[in-house]
N, C-alpha and C positions, 0 to 999 in steps of 0.2 A: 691563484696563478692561472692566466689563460694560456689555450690551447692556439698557436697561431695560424690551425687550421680552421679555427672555425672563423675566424674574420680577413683569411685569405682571398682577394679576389679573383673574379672568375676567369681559368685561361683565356687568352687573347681580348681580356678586357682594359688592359692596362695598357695607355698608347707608348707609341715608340719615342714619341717627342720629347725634348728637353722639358724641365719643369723642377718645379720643387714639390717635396711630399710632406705630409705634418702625420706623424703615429698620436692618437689620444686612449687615455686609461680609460677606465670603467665611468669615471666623473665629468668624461670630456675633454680632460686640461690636456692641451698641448706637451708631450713629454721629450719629444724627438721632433727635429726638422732638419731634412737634408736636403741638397740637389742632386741634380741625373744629368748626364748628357742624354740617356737612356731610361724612361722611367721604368718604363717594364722590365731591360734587364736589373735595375738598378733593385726595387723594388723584388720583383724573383728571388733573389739572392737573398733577401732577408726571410724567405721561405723554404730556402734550401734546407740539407741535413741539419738538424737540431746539432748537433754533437760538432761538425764541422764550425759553426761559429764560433766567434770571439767570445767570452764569457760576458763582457759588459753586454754585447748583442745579443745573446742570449735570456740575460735579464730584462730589458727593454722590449723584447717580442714577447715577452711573456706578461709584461706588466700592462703592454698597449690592450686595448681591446678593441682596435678597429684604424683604419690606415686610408689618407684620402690625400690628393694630388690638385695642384694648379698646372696648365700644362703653360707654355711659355712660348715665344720665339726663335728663341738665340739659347745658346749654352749664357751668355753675357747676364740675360735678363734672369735665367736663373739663380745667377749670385746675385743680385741686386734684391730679389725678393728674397732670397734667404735669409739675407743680414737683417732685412725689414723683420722678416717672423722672428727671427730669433729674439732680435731685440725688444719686439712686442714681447712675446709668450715664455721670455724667459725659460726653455724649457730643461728639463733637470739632467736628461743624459746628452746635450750636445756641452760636452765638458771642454770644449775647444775655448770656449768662453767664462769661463766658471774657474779662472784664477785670479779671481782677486782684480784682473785687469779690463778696462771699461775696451770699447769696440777702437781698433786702431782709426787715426784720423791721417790724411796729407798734411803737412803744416806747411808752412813757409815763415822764415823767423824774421820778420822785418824788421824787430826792434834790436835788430844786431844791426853793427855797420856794417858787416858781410853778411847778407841773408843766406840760408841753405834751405836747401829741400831735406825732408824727413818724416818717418812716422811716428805718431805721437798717440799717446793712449793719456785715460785719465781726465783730472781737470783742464780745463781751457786755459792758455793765460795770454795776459795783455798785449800787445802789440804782434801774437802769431795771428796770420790766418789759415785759414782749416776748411779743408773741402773732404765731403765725406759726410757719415760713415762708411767704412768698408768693411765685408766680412773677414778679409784673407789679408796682413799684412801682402802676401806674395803681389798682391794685384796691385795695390801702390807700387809696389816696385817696377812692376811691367810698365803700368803706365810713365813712371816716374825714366824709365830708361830709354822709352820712346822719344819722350819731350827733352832729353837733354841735348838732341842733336840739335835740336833747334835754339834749345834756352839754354845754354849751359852753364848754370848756378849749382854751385859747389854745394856738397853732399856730403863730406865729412866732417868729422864732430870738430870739436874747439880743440883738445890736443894734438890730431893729426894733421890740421890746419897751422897750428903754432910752430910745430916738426916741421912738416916742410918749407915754413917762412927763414925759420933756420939754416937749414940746410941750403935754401937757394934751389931746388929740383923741387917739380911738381911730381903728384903720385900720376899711376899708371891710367886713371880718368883725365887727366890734364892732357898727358901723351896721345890721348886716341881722340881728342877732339871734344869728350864728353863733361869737359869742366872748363872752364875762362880763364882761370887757373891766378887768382887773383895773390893765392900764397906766394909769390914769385914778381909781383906784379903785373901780368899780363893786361890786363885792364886794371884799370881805379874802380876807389870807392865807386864814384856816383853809375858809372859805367857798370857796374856789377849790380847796384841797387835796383837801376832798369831792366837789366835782364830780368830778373828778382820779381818786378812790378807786370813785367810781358806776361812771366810764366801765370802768376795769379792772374792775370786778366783771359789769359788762354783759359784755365781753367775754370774761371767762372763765365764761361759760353762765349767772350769776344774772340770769335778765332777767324772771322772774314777776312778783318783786316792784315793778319797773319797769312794766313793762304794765298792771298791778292800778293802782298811781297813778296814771299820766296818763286810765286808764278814769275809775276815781272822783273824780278833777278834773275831766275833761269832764261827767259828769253833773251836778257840783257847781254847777258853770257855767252850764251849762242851765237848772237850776232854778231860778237867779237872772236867770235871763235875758240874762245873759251870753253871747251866741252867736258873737263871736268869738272871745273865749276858749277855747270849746266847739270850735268848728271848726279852733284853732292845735293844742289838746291832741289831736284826730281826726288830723291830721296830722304830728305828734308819733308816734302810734301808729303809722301807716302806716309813715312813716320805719323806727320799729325793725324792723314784717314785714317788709319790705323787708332788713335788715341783718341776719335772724337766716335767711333763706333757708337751709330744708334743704339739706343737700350730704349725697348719701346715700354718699360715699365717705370723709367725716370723722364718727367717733366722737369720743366723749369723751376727755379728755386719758388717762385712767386706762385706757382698753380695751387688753387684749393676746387678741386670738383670731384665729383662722383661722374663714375660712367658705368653706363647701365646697357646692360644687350641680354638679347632673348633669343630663344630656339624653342621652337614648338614644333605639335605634329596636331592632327587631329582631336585630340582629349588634352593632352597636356601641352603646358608650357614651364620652362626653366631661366629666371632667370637670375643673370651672376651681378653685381654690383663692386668695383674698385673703389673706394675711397683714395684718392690721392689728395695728401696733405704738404706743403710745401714741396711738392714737385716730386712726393716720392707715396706708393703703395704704402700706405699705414693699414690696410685693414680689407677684408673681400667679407662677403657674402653669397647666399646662395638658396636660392627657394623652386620649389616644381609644385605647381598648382595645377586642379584641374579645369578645364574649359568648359564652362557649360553652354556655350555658344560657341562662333566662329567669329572672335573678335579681330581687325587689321590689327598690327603692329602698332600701330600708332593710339589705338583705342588701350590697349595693353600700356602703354606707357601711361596714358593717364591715369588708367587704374592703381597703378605701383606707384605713381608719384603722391596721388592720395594717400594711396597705404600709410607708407614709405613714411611721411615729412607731415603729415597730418597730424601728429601730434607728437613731432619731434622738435627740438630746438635747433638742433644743429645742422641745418641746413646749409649745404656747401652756394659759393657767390656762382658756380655753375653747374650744369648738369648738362651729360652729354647720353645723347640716346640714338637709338639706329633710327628712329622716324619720331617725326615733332606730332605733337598729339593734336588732336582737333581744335580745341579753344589754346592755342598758346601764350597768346596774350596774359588773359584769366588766368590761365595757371602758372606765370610769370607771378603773376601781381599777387597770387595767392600766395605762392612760396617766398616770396619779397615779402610781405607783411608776415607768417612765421621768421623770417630771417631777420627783419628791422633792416634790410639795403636790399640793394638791388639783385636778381637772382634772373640768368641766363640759363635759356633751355635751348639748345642749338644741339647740329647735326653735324658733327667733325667732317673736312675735306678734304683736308691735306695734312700732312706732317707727321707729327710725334702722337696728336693726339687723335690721328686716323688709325694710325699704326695701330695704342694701346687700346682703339674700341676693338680692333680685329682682334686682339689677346683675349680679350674680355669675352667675346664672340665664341671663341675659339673653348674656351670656359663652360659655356652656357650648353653647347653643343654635346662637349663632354663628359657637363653632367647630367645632362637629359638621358643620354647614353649608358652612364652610371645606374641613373633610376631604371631604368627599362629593365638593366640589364639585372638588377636587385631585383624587381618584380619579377621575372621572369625567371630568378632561378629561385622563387621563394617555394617551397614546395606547399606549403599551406596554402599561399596564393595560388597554387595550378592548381591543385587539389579540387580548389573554392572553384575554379573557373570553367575544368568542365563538372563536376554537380551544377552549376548554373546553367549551362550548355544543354547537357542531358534534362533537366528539368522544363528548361525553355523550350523545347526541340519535343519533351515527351520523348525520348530515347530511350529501348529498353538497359541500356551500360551506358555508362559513361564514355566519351570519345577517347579511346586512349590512341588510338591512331587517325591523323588530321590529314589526309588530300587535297591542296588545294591547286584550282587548273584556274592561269589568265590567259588570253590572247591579247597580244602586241601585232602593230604591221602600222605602215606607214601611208593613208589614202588606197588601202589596199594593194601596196606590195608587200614583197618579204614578210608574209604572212606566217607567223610563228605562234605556238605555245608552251607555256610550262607548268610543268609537276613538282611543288613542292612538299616535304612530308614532316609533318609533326607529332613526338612519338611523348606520353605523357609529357604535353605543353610544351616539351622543348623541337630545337628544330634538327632533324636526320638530315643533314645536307649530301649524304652519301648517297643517300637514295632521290637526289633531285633529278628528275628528268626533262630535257628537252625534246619540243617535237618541231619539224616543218610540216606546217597544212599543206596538202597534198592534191584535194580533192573538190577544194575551195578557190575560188577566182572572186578575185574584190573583196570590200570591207564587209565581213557577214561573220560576226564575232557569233550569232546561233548556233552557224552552221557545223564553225569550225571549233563550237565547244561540241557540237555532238559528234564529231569525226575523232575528237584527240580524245573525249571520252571510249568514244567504240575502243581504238586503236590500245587504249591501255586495258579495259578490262578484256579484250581480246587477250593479250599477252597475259594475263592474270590468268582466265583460262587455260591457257595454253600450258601455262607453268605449271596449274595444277595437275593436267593429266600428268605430263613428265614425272610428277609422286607420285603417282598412282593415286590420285585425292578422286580423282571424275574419270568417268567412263569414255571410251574414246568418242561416245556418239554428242556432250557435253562439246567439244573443240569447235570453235568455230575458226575460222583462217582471216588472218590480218589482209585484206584485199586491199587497204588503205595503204601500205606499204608499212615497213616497220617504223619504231623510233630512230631519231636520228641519230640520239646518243648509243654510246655503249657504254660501258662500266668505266668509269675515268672520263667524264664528259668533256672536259678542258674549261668549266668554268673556275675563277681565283678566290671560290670561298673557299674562305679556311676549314679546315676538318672534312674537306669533300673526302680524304681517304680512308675516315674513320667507319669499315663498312664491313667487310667482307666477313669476321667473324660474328657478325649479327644477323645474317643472312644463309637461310639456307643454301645448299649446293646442289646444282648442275650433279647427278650421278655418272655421266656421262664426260662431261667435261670438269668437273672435279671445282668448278669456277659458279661463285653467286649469282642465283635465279634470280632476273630483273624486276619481275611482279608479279614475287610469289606473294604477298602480304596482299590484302586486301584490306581497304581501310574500315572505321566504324562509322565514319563521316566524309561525306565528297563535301568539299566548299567550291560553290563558282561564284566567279569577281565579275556581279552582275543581278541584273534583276531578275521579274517574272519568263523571261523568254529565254534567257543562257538558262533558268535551274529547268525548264523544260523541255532544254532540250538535252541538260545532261540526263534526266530522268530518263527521257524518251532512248534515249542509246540504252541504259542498261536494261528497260521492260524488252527493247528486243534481241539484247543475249539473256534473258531470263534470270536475270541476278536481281532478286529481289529482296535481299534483306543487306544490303545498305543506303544509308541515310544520306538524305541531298539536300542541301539548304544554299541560299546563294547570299552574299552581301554587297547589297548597293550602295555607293560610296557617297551619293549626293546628300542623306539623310542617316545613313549607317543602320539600314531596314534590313531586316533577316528575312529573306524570302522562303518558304516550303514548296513545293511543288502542288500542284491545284489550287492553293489557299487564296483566298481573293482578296485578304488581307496580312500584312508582314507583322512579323513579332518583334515586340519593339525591347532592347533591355536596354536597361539602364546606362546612362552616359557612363557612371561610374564601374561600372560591373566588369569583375574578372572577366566573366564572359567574352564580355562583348571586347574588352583590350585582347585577349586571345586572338579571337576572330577577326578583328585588326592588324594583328602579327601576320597570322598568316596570310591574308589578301593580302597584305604589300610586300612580306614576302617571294608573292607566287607571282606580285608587280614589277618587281627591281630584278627577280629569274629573267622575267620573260623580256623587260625591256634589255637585257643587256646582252641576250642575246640576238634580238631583232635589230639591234645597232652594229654590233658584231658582224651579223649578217650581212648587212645592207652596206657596212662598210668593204666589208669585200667585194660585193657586187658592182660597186661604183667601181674602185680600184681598179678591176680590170673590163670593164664595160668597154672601152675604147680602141681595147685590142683584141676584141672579140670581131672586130670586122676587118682586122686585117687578114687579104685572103695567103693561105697557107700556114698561118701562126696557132700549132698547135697547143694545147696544156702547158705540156712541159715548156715550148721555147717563151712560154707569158710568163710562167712562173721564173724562168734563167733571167729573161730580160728585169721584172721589175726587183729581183733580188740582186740583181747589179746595180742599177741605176737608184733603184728606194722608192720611185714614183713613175707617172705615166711624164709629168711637167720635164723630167730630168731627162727622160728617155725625147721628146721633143728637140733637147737642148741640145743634143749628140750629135758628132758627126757617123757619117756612116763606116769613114774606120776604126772608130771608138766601138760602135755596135756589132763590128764585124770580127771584134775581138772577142766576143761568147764565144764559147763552143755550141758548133749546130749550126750556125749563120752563119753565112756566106755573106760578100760586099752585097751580091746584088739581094738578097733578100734582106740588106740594111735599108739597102736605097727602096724597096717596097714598103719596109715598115715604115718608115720617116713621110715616105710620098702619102701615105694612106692618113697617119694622125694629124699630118697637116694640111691634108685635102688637097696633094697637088697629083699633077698627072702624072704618070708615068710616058 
């Protein structure tokens, strides 16, 4: 019996998006497959109080030993793939399906002379047609309740049909418009049999022709002034959008292809593969390989095509991928000779089967995501990666605390950096700091690593006399200005609040010292010149026993400070994926603050030269209007409606953004 903590995934690993999820035992097999409109919450829940579950859920969490997700579009596409797995993997606790009765179908019973709509389970027989399968009888019905406003063919059984011929009255569907109502005669045979013939033709994909009519009825309608009529057939129309709702996981009854998409970073790539078989998801896959080069997308694709089909039989008549690989041709004709016909390697553009590469995409992304985020809380893997670190480095301990500083700016403005902290392998996002350069003018990414280095091990400093750790003559004063953050930065990672009980306290103010930690390892996101000149800042506040190594991105070279050659690890090395965390980490800090930045700066650039328009009346105006464009568009009694402004200092602000005279 497992434990369902131990194959729990990790908080805020599990996306928010609709999707389906497959639970597997110890042997792999498929045991459980459900849908989510929610997968995280959907998926949490099976993680909740042991004792609060359902008994059969209870047994099922404990039988699984490990729980993996497709993430989807729609809530729609989610049911469509679920009926697909289920019916594959047969799986033993979705008992929904495990009486005895096969997957509900639509039918249509043409070899009656009154055709009806219904669901039908079981063997096929002669003269019904059948669209489907479905998971959920309920969704036939939805759908089936849509389509009667337009098709109205009768839906009840052969004795309720005979009763009402009898009796002369149709039932309460005849009355509302939603049956033809043929028990009674309303229409004839043949008249009834066409509807009968519409419906199947709508639902096996001819629906142009259908939309095109009820359009050109409505307007017909109108023009005679007829606008009820006009308003039944508008909703007539609706009805069908409504019922022909893309599912970007169902193709055409005819499609046989594979579609293939990738997500990569620098070391790895992931990617996911759909088989679609008669127009419907029969089967996924999924692989994370590592990169020993820097191969394009399109090089990647002929690699897996070789893998892939090189010594398979069953080669789909297409294959659709995010970029066509170099020899296409070649590897057409290659795949066409394993297939014995012809075999298409194309790059979706439009429609259903652009939609289902974005799915597939969508796939690939998240389980690269998946991987990362499995390596990264493996603890044997962190373990491994600083001993690798420490040994590469010659380090006397292991790094159990990681600093790493980038600079962002744009041609030399808005010149910014960040502080990100890694505490055994994982990331402290509580302790991320941002800084503005200060003392730097133009793009001089040196200068302004050794300013935001001073500036933090200043504060490091500083913090320590405040414990009594250093003597007061030890303090050097932050001349650079302080940081810009405080404790609660406002950036939107998650867990940024997770902090203050990890952190010693402010004796004074009762509240967590900023830099009081010092780390074992500074990383700078850079070559020989940024680790030199982080170096150079702390040899002149005399802190010399932490370590500084930098990583260059173009090569992925470990610099040491003086060394005149880089240490090289292994593409594959815990290591070196660590050291890769955290530089793009201390990347994606800093860029999203310098955008941040610069996007406020723009924002009110404009109204910085209007004369007399202080702080506050910039901040009144663009929080009324939303924009500078909006604020243009105003009259001046509109702007004179703030509180603060006056008409005439409307009629200045308006004279000024639009360059006219006063």
């Amino acid at each position: 019996m497992a434990d369902p903590a131990t194959y729990r995934p990790a908080p805020g690993s599990i996306p928010e998006s609709p999707g389906v999820y497959k639970f597997r035992d110890e042997h792999g097999r498929v045991i459980y497959v459900g849908k989510a409109k929610s997968l995280r919450q959907r998926l949490n829940s099976y993680f909740a109080d042991y004792a609060t579950l359902h008994p059969r859920t209870q047994t099922m969490v404990t039988t699984a030993c490990s729980v993996e997700w497709t993430v989807v579009g729609t809530e729609v596409e989610a049911l469509q793939l679920e009926y697909s797995w289920i019916k594959e993997f047969d799986p033993r606790f979705n008992v929904r399906y495990r009486d005895d009765k096969s997957y509900p179908y639509l039918a249509v019973t043409l070899n009656e002379d009154y055709p009806r709509v219904t669901v039908m389970r079981g063997a096929k027989r002669k003269g019904v047609r059948y669209f489907g399968p479905y998971s959920h009888a309920w969704a036939i019905r939805e759908t089936v309740d849509l389509l009667l406003r337009v098709f109205p063919v009768r839906t009840c059984s052969a004795g309720v049909f005979k009763r009402h011929g009898q009796i002369g009255r149709p039932c309460l569907l005849g009355y509302i418009g939603k049956c033809s109502a043929p028990c009674v005669g309303r229409v004839d045979e043949a008249e009834h049999y066409a509807l009968a013939e519409d419906f199947c033709d709508f639902m096996a994909g001819t629906t142009t022709r259908f939309m095109k009519r009820l359009e050109e009825e409505m307007f017909a309608a109108a023009e005679v002034e007829e606008f009820e009529t006009a308003a039944r057939r508008r909703d007539d129309m609706k009805a069908l959008e409504r019922a022909l709702e893309k599912q970007a996981v169902v193709l055409g009854d005819s499609t046989d292809c594979d579609v293939i998409a990738f997500a990569r970073d620098q070391l790895e790539a992931a990617v996911q593969v759909f088989y679609v078989r008669g127009g419907r998801i029969r089967g996924q896959r999924g692989w994370v390989v590592d990169l020993v080069e820097e191969p394009s997308t399109g090089d990647l694709v002929e690699d897996f095509l070789l893998q892939a089909y090189g010594e398979s039989d069953s080669v789909p008549r297409e294959v659709l991928v995010p970029e066509l690989p170099p020899e296409t041709p070649a590897m057409q004709e290659l795949l066409g000779e394993k297939r014995g016909a012809q075999v298409r390697i194309r790059v979706p553009q439009r429609g259903d089967k652009k939609d289902l590469m974005a799915t597939v995409a969508r796939n690939a992304h998240e389980a690269l995501k998946q991987h990362k985020t499995r390596r990264a809380s493996d603890l044997t893997a962190r373990s491994k990666a600083l001993q690798e670190i420490q040994d590469a480095l010659e380090l006397d301990q292991a790094p159990l605390r990681i600093e790493c500083f980038d600079v962002s700016n744009l041609q030399g403005t808005n010149v910014v950096a960040s502080m990100v902290v890694f505490e055994d392998g994982l990331a402290r996002k509580s302790e991320y700091r941002r800084f503005s350069i200060k003392t730097v003018e133009g793009q001089d990414d040196v200068r302004s690593i050794h300013e935001v280095v001073t500036r933090r091990f200043k504060r490091y400093l500083a913090e320590s006399q405040k414990a009594g750790d250093l003597s007061p003559e030890a303090i050097a004063t932050d001349d650079a200005g302080g940081v810009l953050s405080s404790y609660g930065f406002g950036d939107t990672d998650e867990g940024a609040a997770d902090s203050a009980a990890h952190q010693p306290l402010d004796p004074e103010t009762g509240r967590p010292r900023k830099f009081a930690y010092p780390p074992n390892l500074l990383v700078i996101d850079g070559g020989p010149p940024q680790v030199a000149a982080a170096q150079r800042a702390l040899d002149e506040l005399g802190i010399d026993d932490i370590a500084v190594c930098g990583l260059a991105k173009r090569l992925e070279e470990v610099w040491l400070p003086e060394d005149e050659d880089p240490v090289i690890l292994p593409r594959t090395s815990e290591g070196l994926y660590l050291l890769q965390r955290v530089r793009d980490e201390a990347h994606r800090f800093a860029i999203n603050f310098h955008r941040a930045k610069r996007s406020k700066t723009m924002t009110v650039s404009e109204l910085d030269d209007v004369p007399g328009l202080g702080p506050a009346r910039r901040t009144a105006l663009l929080k009324h209007f939303g924009s500078v464009q909006r604020l243009k568009e105003a009259s001046p009694e509109q702007i004179a409606e703030i509180p603060g402004i006056g008409l005439r200092t409307a009629q200045t602000i308006l004279a000024s953004l639009r360059g006219e005279t006063t």
